[in-house]
C-alpha positions in Angstrom: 78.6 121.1 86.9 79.3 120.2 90.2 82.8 120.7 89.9 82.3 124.0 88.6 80.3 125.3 91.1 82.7 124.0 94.2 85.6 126.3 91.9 83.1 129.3 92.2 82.4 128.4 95.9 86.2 128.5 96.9 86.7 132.0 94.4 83.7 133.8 95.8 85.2 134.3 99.4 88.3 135.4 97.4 87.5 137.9 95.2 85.7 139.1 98.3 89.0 139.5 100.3 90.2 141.9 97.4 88.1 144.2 99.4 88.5 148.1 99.6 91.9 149.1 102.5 90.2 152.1 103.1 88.3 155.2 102.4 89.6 156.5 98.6 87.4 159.9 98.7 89.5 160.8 102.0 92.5 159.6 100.0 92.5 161.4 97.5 92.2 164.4 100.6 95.3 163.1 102.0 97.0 163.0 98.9 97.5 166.4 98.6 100.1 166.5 100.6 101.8 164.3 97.8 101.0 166.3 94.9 104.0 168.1 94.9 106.5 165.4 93.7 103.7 163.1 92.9 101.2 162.7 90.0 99.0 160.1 89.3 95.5 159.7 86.6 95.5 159.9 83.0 97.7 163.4 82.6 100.1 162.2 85.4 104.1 162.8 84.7 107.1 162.5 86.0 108.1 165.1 88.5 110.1 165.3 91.9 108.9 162.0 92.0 107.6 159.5 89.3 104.4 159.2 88.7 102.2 156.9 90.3 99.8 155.4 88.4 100.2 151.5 87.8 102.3 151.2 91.2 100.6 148.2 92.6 102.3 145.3 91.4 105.3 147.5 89.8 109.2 146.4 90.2 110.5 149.3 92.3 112.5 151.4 90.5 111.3 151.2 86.5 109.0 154.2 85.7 110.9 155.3 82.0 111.8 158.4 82.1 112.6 158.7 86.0 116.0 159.0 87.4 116.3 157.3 90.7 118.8 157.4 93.5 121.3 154.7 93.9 119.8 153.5 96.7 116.2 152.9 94.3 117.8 151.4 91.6 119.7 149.0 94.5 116.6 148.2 95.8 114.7 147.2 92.6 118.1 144.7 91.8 116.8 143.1 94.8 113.4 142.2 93.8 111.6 145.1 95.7 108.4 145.0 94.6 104.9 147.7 95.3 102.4 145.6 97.1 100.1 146.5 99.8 102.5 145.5 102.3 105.8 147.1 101.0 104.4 150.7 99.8 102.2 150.3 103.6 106.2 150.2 105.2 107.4 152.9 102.9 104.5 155.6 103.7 105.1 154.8 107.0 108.6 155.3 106.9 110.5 155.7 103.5 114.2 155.1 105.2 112.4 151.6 106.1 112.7 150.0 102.4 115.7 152.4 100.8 118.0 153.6 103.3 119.2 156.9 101.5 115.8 157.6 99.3 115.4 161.1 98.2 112.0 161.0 99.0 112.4 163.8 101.7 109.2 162.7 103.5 108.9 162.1 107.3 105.9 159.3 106.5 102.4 159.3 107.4 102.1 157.4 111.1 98.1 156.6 111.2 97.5 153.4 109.7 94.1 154.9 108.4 95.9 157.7 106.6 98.0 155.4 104.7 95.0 152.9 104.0 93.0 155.5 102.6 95.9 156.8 100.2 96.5 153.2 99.2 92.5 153.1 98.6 93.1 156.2 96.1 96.0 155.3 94.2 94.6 151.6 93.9 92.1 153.0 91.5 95.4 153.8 88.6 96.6 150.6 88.7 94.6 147.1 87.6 91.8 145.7 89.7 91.7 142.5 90.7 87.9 142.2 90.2 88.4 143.2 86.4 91.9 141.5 86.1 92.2 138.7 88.2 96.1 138.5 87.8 97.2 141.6 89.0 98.3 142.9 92.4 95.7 141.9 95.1 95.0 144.3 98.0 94.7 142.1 100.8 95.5 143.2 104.9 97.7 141.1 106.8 98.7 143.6 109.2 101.2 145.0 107.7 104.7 145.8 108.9 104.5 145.5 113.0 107.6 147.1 114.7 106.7 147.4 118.2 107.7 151.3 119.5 109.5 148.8 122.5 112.1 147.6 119.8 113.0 150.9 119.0 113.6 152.1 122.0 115.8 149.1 123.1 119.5 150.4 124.2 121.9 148.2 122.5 125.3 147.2 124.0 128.1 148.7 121.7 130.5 146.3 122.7 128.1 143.2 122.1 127.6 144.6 119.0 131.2 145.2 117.7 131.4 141.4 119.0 128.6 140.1 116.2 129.5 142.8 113.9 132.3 140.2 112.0 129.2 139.1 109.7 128.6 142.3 108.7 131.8 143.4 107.8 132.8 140.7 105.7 130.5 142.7 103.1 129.8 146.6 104.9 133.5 148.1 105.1 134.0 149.4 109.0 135.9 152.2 107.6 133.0 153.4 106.2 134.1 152.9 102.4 131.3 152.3 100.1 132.7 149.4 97.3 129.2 148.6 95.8 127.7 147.8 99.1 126.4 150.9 101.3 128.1 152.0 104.4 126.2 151.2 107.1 129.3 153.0 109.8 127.7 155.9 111.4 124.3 154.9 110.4 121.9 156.4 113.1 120.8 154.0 114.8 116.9 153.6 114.4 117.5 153.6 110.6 119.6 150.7 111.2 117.1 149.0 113.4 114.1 150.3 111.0 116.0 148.4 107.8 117.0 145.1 109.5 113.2 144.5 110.8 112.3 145.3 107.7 114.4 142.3 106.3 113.1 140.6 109.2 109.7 141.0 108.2 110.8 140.3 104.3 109.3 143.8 103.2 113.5 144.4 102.3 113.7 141.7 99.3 117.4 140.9 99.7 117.5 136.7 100.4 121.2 137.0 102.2 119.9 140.1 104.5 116.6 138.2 105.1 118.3 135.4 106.5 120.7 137.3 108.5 118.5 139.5 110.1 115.6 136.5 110.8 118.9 134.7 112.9 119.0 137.9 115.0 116.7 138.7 118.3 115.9 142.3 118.6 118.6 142.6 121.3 121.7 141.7 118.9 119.7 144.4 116.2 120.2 147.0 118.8 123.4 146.1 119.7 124.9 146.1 116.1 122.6 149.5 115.7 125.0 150.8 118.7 128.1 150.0 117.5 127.8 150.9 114.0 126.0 154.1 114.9 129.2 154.8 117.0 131.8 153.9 114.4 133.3 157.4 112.9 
């Protein structure tokens, strides 16, 4: 008995952590902006967009019936998966997780906007109060890119100097052989996506490793060169 109740000591502060991200009522506001391309309750379907309900915990990429871009289907064969954290990045910034999604959405800047849509669509997918082995919602803060890094001006020619580890995959001729081209990328896409690998919100193991060996200097100097490459 003792045991037991030490076990529902430690899961009591838990379960309590799976707490509400934010306000669902004005989520469900904010979603309509959404509804266009987006469905998502017990009548939702495919459209623009695949439907949304169930996307917590989901594989990206693997609603039946749904035909996704390269790029999606690319990202889902790297283990990209829809947690608090990575669909945070993407309503932030879609370009941030797939490079070339058709999502043709500029993303939704306030924190408190996205928190309150993730409140909403949480409700279609399982709880962890009622399931305890799906999807938690927890905060950690999400993706931080400070606007600084973005606004770093990288060296071109420092960047064509560590750009040898790239191109031993990324063709500099801008050829695309199963691998994207990342020549004439603009870029804050290209700083956006390796932070994103930096942060491990990209699932790919070889990017995640390259990009945590770079500072943000070297990331805005690659982002020069490569943005300058024809």
């Amino acid at each position: 008995m003792r045991t037991l109740a030490i076990l529902v000591a430690l899961l009591l502060p838990a379960s309590s952590a799976v707490a509400e991200v934010g306000d669902a009522e004005r989520g469900a506001k904010i979603f309509r902006k959404c509804v266009s391309c987006h469905q998502v309750g017990g009548t939702a379907k495919n459209r623009v967009g695949p439907h949304l309900n169930g996307v917590f915990g989901r594989a990206a990429g693997t609603v039946a019936g749904f035909r996704y871009s390269d790029h999606m289907k690319r990202a889902s064969a790297d283990g990209l998966v829809w947690t608090f954290e990575t669909l945070d990045a993407f309503l932030e910034n879609p370009k941030s997780l797939v490079s070339a999604t058709r999502m043709s959405f500029r993303g939704l800047k306030k924190a408190q906007d996205r928190a309150d849509i993730l409140a909403y669509l949480r409700q279609y997918s399982d709880k962890p109060s009622d399931i305890p082995e799906s999807e938690p919602t927890l905060r950690d803060g999400g993706p931080n890119l400070d606007p600084a890094v973005l606004s770093l001006q990288g060296d071109p020619a420092y960047g064509e100097y560590l750009s040898s580890e790239c191109t031993t995959c990324h063709q500099a001729d801008g050829s695309n052989q199963g691998i994207p081209s990342i020549t004439s990328w603009p870029a804050e896409n290209f700083v956006v996506a390796m932070h994103a690998y930096k942060q491990q919100l990209r699932p790919h193991p070889v990017m995640q490793m390259l990009a945590g060996r770079l500072s943000d200097e070297e990331i805005a100097a690659l982002a020069a060169y490569f943005s300058g490459l024809d």
